[in-house]
C-alpha positions as CSV (number, residue, x, y, z in Angstrom):
1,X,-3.0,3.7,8.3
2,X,-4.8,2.1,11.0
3,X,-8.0,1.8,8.3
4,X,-5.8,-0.5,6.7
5,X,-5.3,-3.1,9.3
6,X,-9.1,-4.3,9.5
7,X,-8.7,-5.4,5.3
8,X,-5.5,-6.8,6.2
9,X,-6.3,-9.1,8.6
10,X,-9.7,-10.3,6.7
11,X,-6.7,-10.7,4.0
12,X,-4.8,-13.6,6.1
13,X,-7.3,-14.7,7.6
14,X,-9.5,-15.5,4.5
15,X,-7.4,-19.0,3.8
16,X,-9.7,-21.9,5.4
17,X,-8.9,-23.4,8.5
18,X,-9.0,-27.3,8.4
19,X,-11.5,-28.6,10.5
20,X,-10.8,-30.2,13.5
21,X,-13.5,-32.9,12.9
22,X,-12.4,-32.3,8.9
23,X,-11.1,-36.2,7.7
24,X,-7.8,-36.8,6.6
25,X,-8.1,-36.5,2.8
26,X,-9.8,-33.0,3.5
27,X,-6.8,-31.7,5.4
28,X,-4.2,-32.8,3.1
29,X,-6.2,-31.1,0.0
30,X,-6.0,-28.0,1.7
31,X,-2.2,-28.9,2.8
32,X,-1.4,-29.2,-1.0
33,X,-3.7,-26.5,-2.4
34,X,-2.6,-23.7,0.5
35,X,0.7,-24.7,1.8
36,X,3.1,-27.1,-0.5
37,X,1.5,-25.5,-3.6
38,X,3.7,-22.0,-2.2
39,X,0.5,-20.3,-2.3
40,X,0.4,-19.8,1.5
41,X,3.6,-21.7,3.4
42,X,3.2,-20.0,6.4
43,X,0.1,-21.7,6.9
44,X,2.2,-24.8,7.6
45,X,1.4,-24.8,11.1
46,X,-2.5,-25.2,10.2
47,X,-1.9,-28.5,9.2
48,X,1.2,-30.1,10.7
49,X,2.1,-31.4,13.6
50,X,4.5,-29.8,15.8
51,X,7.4,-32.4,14.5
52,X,6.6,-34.5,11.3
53,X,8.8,-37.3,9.8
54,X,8.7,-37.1,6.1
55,X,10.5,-40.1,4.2
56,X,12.5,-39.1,1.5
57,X,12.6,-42.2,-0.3
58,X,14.8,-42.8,-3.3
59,X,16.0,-46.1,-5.0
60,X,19.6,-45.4,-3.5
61,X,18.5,-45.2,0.4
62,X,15.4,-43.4,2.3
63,X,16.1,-41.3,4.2
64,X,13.8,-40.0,6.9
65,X,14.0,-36.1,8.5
66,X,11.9,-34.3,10.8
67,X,10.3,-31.2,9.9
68,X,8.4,-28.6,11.8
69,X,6.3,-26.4,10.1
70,X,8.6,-23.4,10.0
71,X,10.9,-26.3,8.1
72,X,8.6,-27.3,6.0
73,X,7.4,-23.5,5.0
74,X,10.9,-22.7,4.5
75,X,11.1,-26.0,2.2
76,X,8.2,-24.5,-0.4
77,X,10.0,-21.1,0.1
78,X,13.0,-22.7,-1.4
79,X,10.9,-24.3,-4.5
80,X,9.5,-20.7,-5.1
81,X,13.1,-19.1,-5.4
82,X,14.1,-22.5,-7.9
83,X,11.0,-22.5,-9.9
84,X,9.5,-19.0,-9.5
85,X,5.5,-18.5,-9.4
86,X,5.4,-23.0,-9.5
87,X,1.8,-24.3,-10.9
88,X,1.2,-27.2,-8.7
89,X,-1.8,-29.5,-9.6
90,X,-3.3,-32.1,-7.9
91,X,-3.7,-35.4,-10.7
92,X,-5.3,-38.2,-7.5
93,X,-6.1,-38.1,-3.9
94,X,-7.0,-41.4,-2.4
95,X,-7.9,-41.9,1.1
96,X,-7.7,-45.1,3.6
97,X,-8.1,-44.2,6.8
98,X,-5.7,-42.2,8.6
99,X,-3.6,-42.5,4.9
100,X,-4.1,-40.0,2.0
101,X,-2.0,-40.6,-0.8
102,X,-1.4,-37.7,-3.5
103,X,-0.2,-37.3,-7.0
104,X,0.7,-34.0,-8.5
105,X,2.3,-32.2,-11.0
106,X,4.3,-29.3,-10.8
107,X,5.5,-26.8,-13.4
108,X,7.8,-23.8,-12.8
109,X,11.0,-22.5,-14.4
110,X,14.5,-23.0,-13.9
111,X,15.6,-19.7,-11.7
112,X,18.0,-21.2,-9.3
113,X,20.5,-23.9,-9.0
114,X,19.0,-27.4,-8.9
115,X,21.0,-29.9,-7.7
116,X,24.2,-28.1,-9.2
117,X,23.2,-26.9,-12.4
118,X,23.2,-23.2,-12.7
119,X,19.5,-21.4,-13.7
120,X,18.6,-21.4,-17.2
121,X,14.8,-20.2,-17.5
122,X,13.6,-22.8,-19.2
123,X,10.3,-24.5,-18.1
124,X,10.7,-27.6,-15.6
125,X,8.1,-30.6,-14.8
126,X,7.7,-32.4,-11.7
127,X,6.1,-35.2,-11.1
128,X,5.7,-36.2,-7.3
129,X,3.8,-38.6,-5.0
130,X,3.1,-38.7,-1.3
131,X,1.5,-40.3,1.5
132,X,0.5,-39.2,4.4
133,X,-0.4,-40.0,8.0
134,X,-2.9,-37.6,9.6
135,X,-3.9,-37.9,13.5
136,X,-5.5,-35.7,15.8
137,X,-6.0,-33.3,12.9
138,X,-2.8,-33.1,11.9
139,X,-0.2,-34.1,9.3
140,X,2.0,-36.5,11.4
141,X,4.2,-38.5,8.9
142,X,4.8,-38.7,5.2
143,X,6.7,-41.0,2.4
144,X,7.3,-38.7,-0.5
145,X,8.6,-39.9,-3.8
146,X,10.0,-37.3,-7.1
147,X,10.7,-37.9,-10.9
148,X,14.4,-37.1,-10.1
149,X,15.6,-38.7,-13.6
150,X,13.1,-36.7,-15.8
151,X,14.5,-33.7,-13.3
152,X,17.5,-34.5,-14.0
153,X,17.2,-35.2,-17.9
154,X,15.2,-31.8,-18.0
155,X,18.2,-29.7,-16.6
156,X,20.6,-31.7,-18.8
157,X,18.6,-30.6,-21.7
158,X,18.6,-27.3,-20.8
159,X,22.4,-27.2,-20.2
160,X,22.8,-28.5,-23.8
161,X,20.4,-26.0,-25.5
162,X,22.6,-23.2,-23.3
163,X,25.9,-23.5,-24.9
């Protein structure tokens, strides 16, 4: 057993590490492509600050939380249980600065309750944007927005084709 434990650690340790000196649209690719893409969540630490805000904005009120990175890890653990083995990929990164703004698209199937409606299989799209705020290495803040209407027009669908 103990042969095993040399390949296993070469195993978890085989994700990159951001750079310290890395700049800010470097660290949130590997953010996206190792952490919120559910690949690797508990690499969340890696690339966030201890305590992040992350704006939730929506048309009907922002709303701002902070998340650690055990939060945030928990977070993607959450989309893998409502859309399975998620395909997340990146459509723009743009950079200004301590700002990197990203656009992806993720796919993944209905296999949990989302926002109320009960799991139906069927495929789901989401379309999402975010900026973030990197210093001293680190994710610090983000303002995240979602397609919740073509979410929402999605599940309805699915509901319909259900009965």
């Amino acid at each position: 057993m103990n042969a095993l434990i040399p390949p296993i650690l070469a195993a978890i340790s085989a994700a990159p590490l951001p750079d310290a000196g890395a700049g800010a649209a470097e660290l949130v690719r590997g953010f996206i492509e190792h952490v919120r893409s559910g690949e690797r969540p508990e690499l969340a630490d890696r690339y966030m600050a201890a305590k992040v805000k992350a704006h939730q904005l929506t048309s009907e009120g922002p709303e701002t939380i902070v998340r650690t990175p055990a939060d945030y890890a928990e977070h993607v653990r959450d989309f893998r249980r409502m859309f399975g083995s998620f395909r997340l990929s990146v459509q723009e990164i743009l950079a200004d600065g301590d700002r990197v703004y990203v656009r992806w698209h993720q796919r993944g199937r209905h296999l949990a309750s989302v926002d109320g409606e009960q799991p139906t299989g069927k495929q789901l799209n989401e379309i999402s944007s975010a900026v973030y705020r990197v210093s001293q290495g680190h994710i610090v803040e983000y303002w995240i927005q979602t397609d919740r209407k073509g979410l929402e027009l999605q599940l309805a669908r699915a509901d319909e084709q259900g009965r």
